[in-house]
NULUM-216007 format. One record per residue: z, x, y of N, C-alpha, C in turn. Coordinates in pm, whole numbers, padded with zeros to 5 digits, always signed. Atoms other than C-alpha are relative to their C-alpha. Last residue first. Example, Ala and Ser with C-alpha at 12.3 -4.5 7.8 and 13.67 -1.06 7.14 Angstrom:
-00006-00082-00119+00714+01367-00106+00073-00077+00109/+00000+00089-00119+00780+01230-00450+00000+00090+00120/
//
This chain:
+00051+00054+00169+13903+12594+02823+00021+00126-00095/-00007+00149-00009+14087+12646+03181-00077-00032-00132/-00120-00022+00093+14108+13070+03070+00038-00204+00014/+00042-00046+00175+13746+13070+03113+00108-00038-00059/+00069+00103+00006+13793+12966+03518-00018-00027-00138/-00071+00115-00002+14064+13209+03536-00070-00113-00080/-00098+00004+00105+13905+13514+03359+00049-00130+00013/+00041+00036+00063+13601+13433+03614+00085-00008-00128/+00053+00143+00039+13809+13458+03903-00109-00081-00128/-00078+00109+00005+13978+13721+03757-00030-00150-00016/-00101+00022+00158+13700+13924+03705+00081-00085-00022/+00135+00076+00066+13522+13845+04082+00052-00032-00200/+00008+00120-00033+13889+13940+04262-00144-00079-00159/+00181+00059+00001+13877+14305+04111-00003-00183+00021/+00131+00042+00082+14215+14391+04212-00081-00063+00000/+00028-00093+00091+14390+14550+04452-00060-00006-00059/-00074-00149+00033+14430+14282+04673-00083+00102-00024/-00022-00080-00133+14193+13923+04727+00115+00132-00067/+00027+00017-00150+14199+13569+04628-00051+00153+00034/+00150+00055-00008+14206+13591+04261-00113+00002+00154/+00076-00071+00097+14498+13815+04207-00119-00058+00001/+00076-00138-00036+14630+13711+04550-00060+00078-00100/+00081-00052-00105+14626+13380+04438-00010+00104+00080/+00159+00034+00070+14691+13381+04080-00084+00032+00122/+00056-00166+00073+15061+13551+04216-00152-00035-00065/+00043-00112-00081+15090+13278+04456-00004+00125-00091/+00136+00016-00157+14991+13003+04252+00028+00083+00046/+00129+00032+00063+15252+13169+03908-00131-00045+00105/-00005-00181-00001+15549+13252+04147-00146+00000-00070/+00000-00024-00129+15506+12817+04243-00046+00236+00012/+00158+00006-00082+15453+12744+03895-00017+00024+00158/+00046+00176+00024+15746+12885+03782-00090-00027+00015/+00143+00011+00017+15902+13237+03674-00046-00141-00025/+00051+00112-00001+16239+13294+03829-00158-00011+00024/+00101+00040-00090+16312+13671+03883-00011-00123-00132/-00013+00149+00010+16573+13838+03749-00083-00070+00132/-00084+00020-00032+16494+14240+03789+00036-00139-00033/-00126-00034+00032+16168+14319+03834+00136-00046+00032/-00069+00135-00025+15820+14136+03782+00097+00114-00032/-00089-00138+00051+15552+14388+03857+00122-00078+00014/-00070+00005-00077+15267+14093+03888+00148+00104-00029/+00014+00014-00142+14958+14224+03752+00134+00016+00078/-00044-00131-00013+15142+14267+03384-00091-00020+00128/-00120-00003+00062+15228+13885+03369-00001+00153+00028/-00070+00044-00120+14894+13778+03489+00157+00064+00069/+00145-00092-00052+14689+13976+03178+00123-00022+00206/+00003-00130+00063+14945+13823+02944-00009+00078+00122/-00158-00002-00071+14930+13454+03144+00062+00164-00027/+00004+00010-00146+14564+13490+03065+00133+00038+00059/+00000-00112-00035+14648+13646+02690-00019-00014+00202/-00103-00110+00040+14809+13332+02612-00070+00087+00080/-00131-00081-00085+14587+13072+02799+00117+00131+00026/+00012-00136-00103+14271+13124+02597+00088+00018+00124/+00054-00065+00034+14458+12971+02307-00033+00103+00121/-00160-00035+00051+14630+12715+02452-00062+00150-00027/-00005-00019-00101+14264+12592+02631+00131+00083-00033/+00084-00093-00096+14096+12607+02342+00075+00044+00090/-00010-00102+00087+14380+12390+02173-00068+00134+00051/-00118-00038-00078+14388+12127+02466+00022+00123-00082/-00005-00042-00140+14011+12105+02375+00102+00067+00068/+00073-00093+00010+14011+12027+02045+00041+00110+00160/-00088-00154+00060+14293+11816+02058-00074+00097+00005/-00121-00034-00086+14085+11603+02312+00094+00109-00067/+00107-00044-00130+13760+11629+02091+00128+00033+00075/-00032-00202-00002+14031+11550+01817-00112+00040+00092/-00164-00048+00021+14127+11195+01962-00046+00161-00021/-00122+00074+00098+13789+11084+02038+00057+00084-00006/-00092-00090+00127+13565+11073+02321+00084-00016-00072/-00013+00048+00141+13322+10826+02547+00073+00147-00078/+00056-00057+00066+13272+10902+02926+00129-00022-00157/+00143+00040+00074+13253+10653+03159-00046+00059-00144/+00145-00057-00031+13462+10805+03418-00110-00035-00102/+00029-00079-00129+13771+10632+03451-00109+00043+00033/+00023+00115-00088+13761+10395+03153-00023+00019+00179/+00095+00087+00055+13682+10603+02882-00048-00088+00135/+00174-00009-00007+13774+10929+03026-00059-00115-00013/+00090+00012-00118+14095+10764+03097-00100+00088+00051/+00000+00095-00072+14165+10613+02770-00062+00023+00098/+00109+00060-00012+14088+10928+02612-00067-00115+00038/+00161-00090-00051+14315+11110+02808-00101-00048-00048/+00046+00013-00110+14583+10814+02695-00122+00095+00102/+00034+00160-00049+14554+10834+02368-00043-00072+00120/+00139-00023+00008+14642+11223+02415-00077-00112-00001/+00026-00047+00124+14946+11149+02569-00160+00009-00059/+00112+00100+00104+14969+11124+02903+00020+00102-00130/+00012+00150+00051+15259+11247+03078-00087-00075-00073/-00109+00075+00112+15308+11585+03058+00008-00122-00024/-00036+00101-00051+15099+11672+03327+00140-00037-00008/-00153-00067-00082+15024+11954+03168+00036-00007+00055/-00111-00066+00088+14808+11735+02952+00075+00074+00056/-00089+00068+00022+14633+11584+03249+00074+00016-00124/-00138+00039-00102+14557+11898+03374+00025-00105-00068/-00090-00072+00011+14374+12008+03033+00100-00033+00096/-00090+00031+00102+14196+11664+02992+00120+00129-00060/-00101+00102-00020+14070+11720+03345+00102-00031-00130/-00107-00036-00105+13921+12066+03263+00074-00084+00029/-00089-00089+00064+13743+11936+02991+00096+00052+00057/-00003+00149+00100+13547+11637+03183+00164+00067-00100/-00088+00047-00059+13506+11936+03432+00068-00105-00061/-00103-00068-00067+13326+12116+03208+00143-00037+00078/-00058-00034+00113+13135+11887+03004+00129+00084+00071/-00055+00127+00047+12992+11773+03370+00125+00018-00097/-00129+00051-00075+12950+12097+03451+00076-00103-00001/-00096-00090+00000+12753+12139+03144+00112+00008+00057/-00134+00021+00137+12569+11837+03169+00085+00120-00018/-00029+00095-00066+12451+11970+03549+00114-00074-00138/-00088-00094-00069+12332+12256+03404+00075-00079+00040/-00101-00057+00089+12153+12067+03159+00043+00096+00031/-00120+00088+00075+12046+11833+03393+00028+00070-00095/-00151+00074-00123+11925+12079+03654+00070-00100-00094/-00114-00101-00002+11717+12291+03373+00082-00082+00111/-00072-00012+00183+11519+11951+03264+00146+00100+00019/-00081+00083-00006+11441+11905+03659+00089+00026-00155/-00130-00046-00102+11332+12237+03697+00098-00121-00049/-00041-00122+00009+11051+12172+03383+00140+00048+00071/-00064+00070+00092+10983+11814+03492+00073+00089-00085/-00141+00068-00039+10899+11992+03815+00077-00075-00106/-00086-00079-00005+10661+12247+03648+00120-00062+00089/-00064-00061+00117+10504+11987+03436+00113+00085+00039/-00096+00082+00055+10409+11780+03756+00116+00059-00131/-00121+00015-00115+10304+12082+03918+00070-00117-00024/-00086-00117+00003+10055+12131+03602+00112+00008+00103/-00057+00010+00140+09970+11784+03598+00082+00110-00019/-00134+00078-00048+09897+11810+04013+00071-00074-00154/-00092-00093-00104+09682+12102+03931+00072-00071-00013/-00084-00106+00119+09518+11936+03608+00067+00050+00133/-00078+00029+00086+09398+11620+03853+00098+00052-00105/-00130+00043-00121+09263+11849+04130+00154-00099-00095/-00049-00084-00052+09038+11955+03864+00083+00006+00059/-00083-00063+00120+08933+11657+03696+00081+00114+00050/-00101+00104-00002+08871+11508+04057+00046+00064-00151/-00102-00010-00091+08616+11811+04122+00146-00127-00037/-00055-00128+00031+08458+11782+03793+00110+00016+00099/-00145+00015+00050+08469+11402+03873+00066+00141-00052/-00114+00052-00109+08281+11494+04224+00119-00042-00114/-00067-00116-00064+08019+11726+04029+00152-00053+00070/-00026-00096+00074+07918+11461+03756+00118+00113+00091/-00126+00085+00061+07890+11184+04041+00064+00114-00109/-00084-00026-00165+07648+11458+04241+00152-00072-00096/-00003-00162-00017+07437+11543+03897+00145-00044+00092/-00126-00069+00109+07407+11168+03822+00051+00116+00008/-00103+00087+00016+07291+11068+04143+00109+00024-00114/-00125-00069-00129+07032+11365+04107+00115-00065+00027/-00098-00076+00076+06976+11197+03755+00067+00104+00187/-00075+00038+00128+06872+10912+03874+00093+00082+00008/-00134+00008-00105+06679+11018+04179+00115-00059-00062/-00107-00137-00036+06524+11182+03876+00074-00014+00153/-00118-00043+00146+06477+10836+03693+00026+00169+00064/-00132+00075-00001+06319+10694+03999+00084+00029-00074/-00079-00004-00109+06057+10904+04066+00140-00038+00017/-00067-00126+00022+05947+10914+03694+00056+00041+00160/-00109+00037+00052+05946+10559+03733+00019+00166-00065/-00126+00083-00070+05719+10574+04023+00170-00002-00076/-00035-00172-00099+05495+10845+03866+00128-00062+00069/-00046-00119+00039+05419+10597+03558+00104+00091+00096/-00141+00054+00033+05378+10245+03787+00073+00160-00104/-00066-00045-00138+05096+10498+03956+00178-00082-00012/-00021-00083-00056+04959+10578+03653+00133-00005+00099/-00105-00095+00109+04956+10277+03486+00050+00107+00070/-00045+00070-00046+04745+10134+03779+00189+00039-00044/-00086-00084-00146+04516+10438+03798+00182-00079+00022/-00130-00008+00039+04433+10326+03417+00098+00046+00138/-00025+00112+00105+04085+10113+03493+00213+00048+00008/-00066+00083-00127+04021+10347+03814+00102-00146-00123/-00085+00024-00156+04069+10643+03630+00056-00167+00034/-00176-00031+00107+03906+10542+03307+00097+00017+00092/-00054+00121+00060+03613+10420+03518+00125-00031-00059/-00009+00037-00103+03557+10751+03684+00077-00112-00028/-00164-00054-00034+03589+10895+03362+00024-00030+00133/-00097+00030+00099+03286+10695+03223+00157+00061+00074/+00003+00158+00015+03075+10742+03503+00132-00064-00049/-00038-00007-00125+03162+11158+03496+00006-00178+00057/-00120-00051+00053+03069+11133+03105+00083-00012+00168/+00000+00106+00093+02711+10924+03215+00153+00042-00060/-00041+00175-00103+02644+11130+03501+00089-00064-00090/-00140-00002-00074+02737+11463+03242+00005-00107+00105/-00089+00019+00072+02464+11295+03000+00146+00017+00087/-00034+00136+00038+02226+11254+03238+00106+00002-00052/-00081+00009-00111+02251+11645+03359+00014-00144-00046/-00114-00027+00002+02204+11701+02994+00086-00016+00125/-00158+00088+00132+01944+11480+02944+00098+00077+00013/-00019+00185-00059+01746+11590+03275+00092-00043-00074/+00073+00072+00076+01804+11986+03215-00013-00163+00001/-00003+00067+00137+01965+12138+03414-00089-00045-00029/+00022-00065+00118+01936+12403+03711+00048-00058-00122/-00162-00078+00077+02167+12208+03974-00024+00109-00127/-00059-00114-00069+01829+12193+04164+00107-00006-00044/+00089-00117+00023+01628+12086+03836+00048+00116+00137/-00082-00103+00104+01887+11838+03789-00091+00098-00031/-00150+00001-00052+01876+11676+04133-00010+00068-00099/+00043-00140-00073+01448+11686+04134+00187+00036+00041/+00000-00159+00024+01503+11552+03835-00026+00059+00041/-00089-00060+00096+01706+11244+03900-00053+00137-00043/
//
């Protein structure tokens, strides 16, 4: 021992002492290596953990993502669809209105009966002044139509005005001539309510 701590240049008790600290921590090692090595394992295991968690994290980002696209393309079809049924009720309203003007100048049904056969013809539910309403609109924006029709056709002399001089004079005023076809046809269609 002191020809070892006289060539490391110590002193006997102090090279003793570092045997005796180097002993000791040898011991501590081998005593806690065991700890250790169940330690490093479960820090092995908890970051193939979290890499697992990282990847699952990234794949519902991705699935959240893909999920707002096909929300947002759901929104923008529930969106079209909204404007097709209330274009769609319109025409509906429209034509619903338009029938309760032909069958008033029919002459045969009475108003009782137009709402009979909305009720039972097509399903659709109205009452008595909805129908007056309507045939009134339609009185209304008839005058100046027949007005507007009336100075088109250059009526001279005795001339028989029926519904027959009335279709062919709508239809070359709507169809086609001189005049602005697109006006008409929209005067007409306006002048049915």
């Amino acid at each position: 021992m002191r020809e070892l701590a006289s060539t490391l240049a110590m002193s006997p008790t102090t090279f003793y002492n570092v045997i005796r600290l180097a002993i000791e921590a040898l011991v501590w090692v081998q005593r806690w290596k065991g700890s250790v090595d169940a330690f490093v394992l479960q820090v092995r295991a908890g970051e193939a953990r979290l890499a697992q968690v990282t990847q699952l994290c990234t794949q519902a980002q991705r699935r959240v993502g893909e999920l707002t696209q096909a929300f947002e393309q759901a929104q923008e079809t529930i969106r079209a669809l909204q404007g097709d049924v209330s274009r769609l009720t319109a025409q509906w309203t429209l034509l619903s209105d338009r029938l309760i003007v032909v069958l008033t100048m029919s002459g045969r049904c009475t108003v009782r009966s137009i709402v009979e056969v909305l009720h039972y013809g097509m399903g659709k539910e109205v009452s008595v002044g909805y129908v007056q309403g309507v045939i009134a609109r339609a009185g209304t924006h008839a005058r100046p139509l027949l007005s507007r029709l009336l100075e088109e056709g250059m009526i001279s002399g005795a001339m028989c005005i029926d519904e027959i001089f009335l279709k062919e004079l709508g239809t070359r005023i709507v169809g086609g001539g001189d005049c602005r076809s697109g006006e008409w046809a929209d005067l007409a269609s306006r002048a049915m309510l």
